[in-house]
matplotlib code that plots the C-alpha trace (Angstrom):
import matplotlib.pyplot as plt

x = [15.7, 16.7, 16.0, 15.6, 14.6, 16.8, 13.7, 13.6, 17.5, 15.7, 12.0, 11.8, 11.4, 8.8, 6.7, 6.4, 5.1, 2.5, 0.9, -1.9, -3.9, -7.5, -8.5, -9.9, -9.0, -5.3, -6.0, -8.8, -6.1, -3.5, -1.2, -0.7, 2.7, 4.8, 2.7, 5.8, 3.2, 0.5, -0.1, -1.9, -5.0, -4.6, -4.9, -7.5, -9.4, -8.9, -9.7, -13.1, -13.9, -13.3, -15.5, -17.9, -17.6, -17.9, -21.5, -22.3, -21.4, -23.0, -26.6, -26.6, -23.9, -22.4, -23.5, -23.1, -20.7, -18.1, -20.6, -18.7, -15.3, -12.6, -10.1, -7.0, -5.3, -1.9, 0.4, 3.3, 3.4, 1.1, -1.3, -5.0, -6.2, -4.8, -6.0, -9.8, -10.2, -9.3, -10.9, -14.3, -13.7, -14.1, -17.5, -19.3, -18.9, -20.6, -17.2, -15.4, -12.2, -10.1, -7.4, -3.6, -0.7, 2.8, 2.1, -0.5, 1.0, 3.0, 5.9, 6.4, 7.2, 9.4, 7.3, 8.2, 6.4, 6.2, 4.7, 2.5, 0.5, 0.5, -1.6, -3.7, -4.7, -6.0, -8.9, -8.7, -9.5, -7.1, -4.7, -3.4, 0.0, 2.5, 5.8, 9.1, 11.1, 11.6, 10.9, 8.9, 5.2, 7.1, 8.9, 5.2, 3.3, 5.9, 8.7, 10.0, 7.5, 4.7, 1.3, -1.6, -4.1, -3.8, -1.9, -2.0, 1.4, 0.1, 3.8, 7.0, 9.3, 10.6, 9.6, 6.6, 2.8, 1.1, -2.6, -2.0, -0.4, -3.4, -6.3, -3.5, -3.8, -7.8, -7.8, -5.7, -7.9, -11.0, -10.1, -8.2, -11.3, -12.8, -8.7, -8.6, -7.2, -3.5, -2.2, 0.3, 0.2, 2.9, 3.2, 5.7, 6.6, 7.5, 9.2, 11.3, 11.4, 14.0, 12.4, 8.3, 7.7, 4.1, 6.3, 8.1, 5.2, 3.0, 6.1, 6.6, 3.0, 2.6, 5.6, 4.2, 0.4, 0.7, -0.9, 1.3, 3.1, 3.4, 6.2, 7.8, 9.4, 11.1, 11.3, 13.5, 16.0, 19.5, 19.9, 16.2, 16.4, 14.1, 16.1, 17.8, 16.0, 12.9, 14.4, 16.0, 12.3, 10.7, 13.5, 13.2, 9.1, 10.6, 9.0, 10.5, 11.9, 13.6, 15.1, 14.1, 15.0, 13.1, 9.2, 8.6, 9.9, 9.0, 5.3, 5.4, 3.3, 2.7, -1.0, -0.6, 1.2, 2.2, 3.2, 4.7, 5.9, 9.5, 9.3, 11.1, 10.8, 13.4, 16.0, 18.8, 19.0, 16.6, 19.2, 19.2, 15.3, 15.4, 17.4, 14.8, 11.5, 10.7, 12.2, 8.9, 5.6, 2.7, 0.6, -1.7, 1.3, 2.3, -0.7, -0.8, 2.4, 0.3, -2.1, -5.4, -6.0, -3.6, -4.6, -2.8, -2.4, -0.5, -1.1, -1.2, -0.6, 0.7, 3.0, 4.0, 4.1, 0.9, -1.2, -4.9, -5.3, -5.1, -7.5, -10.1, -8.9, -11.3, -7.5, -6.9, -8.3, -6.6, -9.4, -11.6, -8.2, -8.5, -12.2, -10.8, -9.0, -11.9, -13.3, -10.4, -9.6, -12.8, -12.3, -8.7, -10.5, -13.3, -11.0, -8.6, -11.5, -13.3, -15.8, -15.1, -18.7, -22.2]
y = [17.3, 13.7, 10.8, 8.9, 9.8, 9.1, 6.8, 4.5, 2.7, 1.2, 0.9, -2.9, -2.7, 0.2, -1.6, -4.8, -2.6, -1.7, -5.3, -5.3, -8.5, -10.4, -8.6, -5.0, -3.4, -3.6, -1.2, 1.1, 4.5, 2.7, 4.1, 2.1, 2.9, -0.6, -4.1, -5.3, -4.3, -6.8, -10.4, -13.1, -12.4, -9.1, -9.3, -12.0, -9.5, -6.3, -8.7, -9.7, -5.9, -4.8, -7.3, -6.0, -2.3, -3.7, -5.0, -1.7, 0.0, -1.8, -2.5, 1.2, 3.3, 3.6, 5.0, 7.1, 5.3, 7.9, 11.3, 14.0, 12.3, 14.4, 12.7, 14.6, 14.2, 15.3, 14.5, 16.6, 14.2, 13.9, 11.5, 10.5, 7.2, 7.0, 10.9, 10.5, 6.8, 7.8, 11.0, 8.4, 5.8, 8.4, 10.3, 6.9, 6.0, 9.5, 11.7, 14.8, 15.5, 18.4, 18.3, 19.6, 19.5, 20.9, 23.5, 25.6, 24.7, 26.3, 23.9, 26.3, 28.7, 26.5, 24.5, 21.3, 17.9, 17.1, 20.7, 20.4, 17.0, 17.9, 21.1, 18.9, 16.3, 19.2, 19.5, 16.0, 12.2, 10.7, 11.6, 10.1, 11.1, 11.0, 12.2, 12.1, 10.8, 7.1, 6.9, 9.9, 8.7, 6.4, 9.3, 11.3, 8.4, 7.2, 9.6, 11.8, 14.3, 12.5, 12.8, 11.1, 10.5, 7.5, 8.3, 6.1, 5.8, 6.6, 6.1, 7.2, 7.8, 4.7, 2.9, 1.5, 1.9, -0.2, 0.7, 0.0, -3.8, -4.5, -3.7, -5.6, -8.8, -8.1, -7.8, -10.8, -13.3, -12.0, -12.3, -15.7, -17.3, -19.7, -21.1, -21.0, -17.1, -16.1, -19.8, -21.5, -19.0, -17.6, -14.0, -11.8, -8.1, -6.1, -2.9, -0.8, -3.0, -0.6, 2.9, 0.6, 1.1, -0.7, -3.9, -3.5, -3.8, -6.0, -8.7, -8.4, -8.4, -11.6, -13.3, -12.5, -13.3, -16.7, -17.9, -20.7, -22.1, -18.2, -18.1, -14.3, -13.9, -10.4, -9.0, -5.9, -4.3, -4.9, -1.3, -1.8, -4.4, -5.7, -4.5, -6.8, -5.4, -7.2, -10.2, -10.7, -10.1, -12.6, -15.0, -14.7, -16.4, -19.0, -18.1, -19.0, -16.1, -16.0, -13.3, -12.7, -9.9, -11.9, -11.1, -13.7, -15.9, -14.7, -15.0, -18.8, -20.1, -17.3, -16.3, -12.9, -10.0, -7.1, -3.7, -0.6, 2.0, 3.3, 6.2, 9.5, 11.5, 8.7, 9.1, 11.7, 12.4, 11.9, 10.3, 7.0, 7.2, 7.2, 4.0, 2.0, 3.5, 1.6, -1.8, -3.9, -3.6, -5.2, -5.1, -8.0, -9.6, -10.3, -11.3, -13.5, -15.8, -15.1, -18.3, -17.6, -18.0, -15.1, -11.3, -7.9, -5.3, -2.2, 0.8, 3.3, 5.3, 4.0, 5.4, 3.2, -0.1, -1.4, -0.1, 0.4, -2.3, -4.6, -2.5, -4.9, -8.6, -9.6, -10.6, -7.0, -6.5, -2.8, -0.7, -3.1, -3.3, 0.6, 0.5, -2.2, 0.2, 2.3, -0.4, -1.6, 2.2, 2.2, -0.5, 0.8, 3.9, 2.0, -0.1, 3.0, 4.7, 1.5, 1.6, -1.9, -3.2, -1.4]
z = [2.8, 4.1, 2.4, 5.7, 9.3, 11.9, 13.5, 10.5, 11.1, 14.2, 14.6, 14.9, 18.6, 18.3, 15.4, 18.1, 20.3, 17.9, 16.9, 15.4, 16.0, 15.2, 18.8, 17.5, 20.7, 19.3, 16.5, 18.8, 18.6, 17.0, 14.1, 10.8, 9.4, 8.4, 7.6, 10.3, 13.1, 11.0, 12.7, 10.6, 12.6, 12.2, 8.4, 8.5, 10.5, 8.5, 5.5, 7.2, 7.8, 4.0, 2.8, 5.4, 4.3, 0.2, 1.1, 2.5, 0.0, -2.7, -0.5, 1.0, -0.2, 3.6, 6.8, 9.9, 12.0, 11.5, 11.8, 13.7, 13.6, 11.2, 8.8, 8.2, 5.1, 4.6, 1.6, 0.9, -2.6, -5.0, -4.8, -6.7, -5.5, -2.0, -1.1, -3.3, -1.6, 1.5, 1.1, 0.0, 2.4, 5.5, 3.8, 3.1, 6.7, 7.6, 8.8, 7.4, 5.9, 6.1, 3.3, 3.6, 0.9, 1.2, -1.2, 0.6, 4.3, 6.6, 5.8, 3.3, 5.9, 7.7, 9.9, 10.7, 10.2, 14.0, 14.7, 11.5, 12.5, 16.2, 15.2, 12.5, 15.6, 17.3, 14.8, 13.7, 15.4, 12.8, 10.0, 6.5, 5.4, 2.7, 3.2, 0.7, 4.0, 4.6, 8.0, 8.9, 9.4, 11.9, 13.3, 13.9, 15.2, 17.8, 17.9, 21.2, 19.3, 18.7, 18.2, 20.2, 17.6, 14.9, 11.6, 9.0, 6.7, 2.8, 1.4, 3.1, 0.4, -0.9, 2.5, 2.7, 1.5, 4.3, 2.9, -0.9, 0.5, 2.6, -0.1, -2.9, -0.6, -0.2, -4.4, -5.0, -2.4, -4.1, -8.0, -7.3, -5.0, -6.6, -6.9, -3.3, -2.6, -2.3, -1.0, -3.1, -5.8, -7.9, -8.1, -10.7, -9.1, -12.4, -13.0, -10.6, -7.7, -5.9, -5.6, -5.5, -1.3, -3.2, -3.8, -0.7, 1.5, -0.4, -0.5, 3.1, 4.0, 2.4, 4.3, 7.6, 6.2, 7.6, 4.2, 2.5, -0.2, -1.8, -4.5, -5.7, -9.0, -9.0, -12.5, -12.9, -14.7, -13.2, -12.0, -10.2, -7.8, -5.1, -1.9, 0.3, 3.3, 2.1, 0.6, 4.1, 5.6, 2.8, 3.5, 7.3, 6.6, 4.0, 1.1, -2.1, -4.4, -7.9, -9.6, -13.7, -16.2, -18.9, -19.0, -20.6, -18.8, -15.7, -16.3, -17.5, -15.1, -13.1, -11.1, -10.5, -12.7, -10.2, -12.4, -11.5, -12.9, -13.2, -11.2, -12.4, -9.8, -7.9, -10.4, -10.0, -13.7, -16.8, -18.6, -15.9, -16.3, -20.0, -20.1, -18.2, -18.6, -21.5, -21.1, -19.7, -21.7, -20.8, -24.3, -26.0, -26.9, -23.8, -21.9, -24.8, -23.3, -20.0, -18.6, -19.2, -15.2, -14.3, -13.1, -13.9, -11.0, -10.4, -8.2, -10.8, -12.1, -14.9, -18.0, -20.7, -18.8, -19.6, -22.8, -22.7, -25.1, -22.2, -20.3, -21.7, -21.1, -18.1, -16.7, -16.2, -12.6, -12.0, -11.9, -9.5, -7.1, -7.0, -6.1, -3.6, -2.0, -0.7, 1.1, 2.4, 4.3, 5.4, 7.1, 8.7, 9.6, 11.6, 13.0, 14.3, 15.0, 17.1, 15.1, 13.2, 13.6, 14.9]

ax = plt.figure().add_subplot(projection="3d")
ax.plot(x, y, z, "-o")
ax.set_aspect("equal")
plt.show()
């Protein structure tokens, strides 16, 4: 299988097509697969309607806004949070979900993507997928074979994770609020910035957020690091980066702590895996260098790279940025679905 679909060399014209702005009719039937096709006032918007669907939750548990409309959810890689929240996020809003992986599909007969999700929209009003191809959610929702029905990109190899990005920006404006949100803040992207498509889009989202005075500290090993495809992006909105290999140092200072893991499955032999797995460890010791001020995400899952000692520092905001993350699809899938507000 390719790495990378033939759509992905060129889809800046395509992803300009596909704005999505602070005017919900822009995202009524639209796809999500790049936070390139995000405006300012497109985030400040989708950021309004997550907060929205968080005081649902917590005042009634959801409602029916979504009754009678299907979710699709299609990963041909493995996936917990993304699949359950999404999965979540579509039931509290009242709709259904019909769940696919590549295991117990017909791509194992063959099929190919483009003829699986054009059957899937024929039962579904919108679909979630995660494919091992850079490129290929881009390649469903606006290829020569496309589908007609919104998809939404839950990570494209090591492309992009547009979803995870959104609900890390909604997480870091929340925990940091009463310090005014995201502006002017420092922010340290740890671990294996090369194969993370989490870092990726949650570096270029914030470039293109229209919300200032953001610094980025990449801390990686040397054989790990952050792509020059989104340093050019980052650079293109002038935001400030620096380059660390030092924790230590990289954290002096620093607001927020962004972990991922070194991801195996990226490597081509265990042998390169095994001789950076273990290099960063976020453990008491180091959140004890850390200012008192700063918070501690990552995706998840997580391996070695952060012990469940820290699990209990009130800095460790990991597990309330995964509950984020439901509110925040719910919020994409209202908007897809133009069903943003009752």
């Amino acid at each position: 299988m390719p790495s990378t679909s033939p759509l992905a060399e060129n889809t800046s014209n395509t992803l300009a097509e596909n704005t999505l702005t602070e005017n919900p009719a822009t995202w009524t039937g639209s796809s999500l697969v790049s936070v390139k096709q995000m405006t300012p006032g497109g985030l400040r918007l989708l950021l309004s309607v997550s907060e929205e669907m968080k005081r649902l939750v917590r005042t009634s548990g959801g409602d029916d806004r979504l009754k009678h409309r299907v979710l699709s959810n299609v990963f041909y890689e493995a996936s917990t949070r993304t699949s359950c929240s999404f999965q979540s996020a579509m039931l509290r809003l009242g709709g259904r979900v019909v769940c696919v992986d590549a295991q117990h599909s017909s791509a194992k007969k063959g099929e190919t993507l483009s003829d699986t999700m054009r059957c899937l929209e024929c039962y579904a009003d919108v679909s979630v997928l995660r494919h091992p191809v850079t490129g290929s959610v881009a390649e469903v929702a606006f290829g020569a074979n496309a589908v007609s029905k919104p998809v939404l990109n839950a990570g494209d190899g090591v492309g992009e994770h547009p979803s995870q990005a959104l609900l890390d920006v909604f997480t870091i404006e929340d925990e940091l609020r009463s310090a005014g949100g995201l502006a002017g803040k420092t922010v340290v992207l740890l671990g294996d910035l090369k194969h993370g498509r989490t870092v990726h889009s949650l570096a270029k989202l914030v470039a293109r957020s229209g919300i200032e005075g953001v610094k980025f500290r990449f801390c990686s090993p040397q054989a790990l690091p952050m792509p020059q495809e989104v340093r050019d992006e980052v650079a293109k909105y002038g935001l400030e980066m620096e380059d660390f290999t030092d924790l230590k140092k990289a954290v002096d200072g620093a607001d927020v702590l962004y972990v991922t893991r070194v991801q195996k499955e990226r490597f081509e032999t265990e042998a390169l895996y095994d001789e950076v797995k273990d290099l960063y460890i976020v453990d008491p010791t180091v959140m004890a260098a850390c200012p008192s001020t700063m918070i501690v995400l990552h995706p998840l899952p997580r391996v070695n790279e952060i012990t469940t000692a820290v699990d209990k520092d009130p800095r460790a905001a990991y597990f309330r940025q995964m509950e984020n993350g439901m509110f925040v699809r719910m919020a994409l899938l209202a908007l897809v679905l133009g069903k943003a507000s009752l």
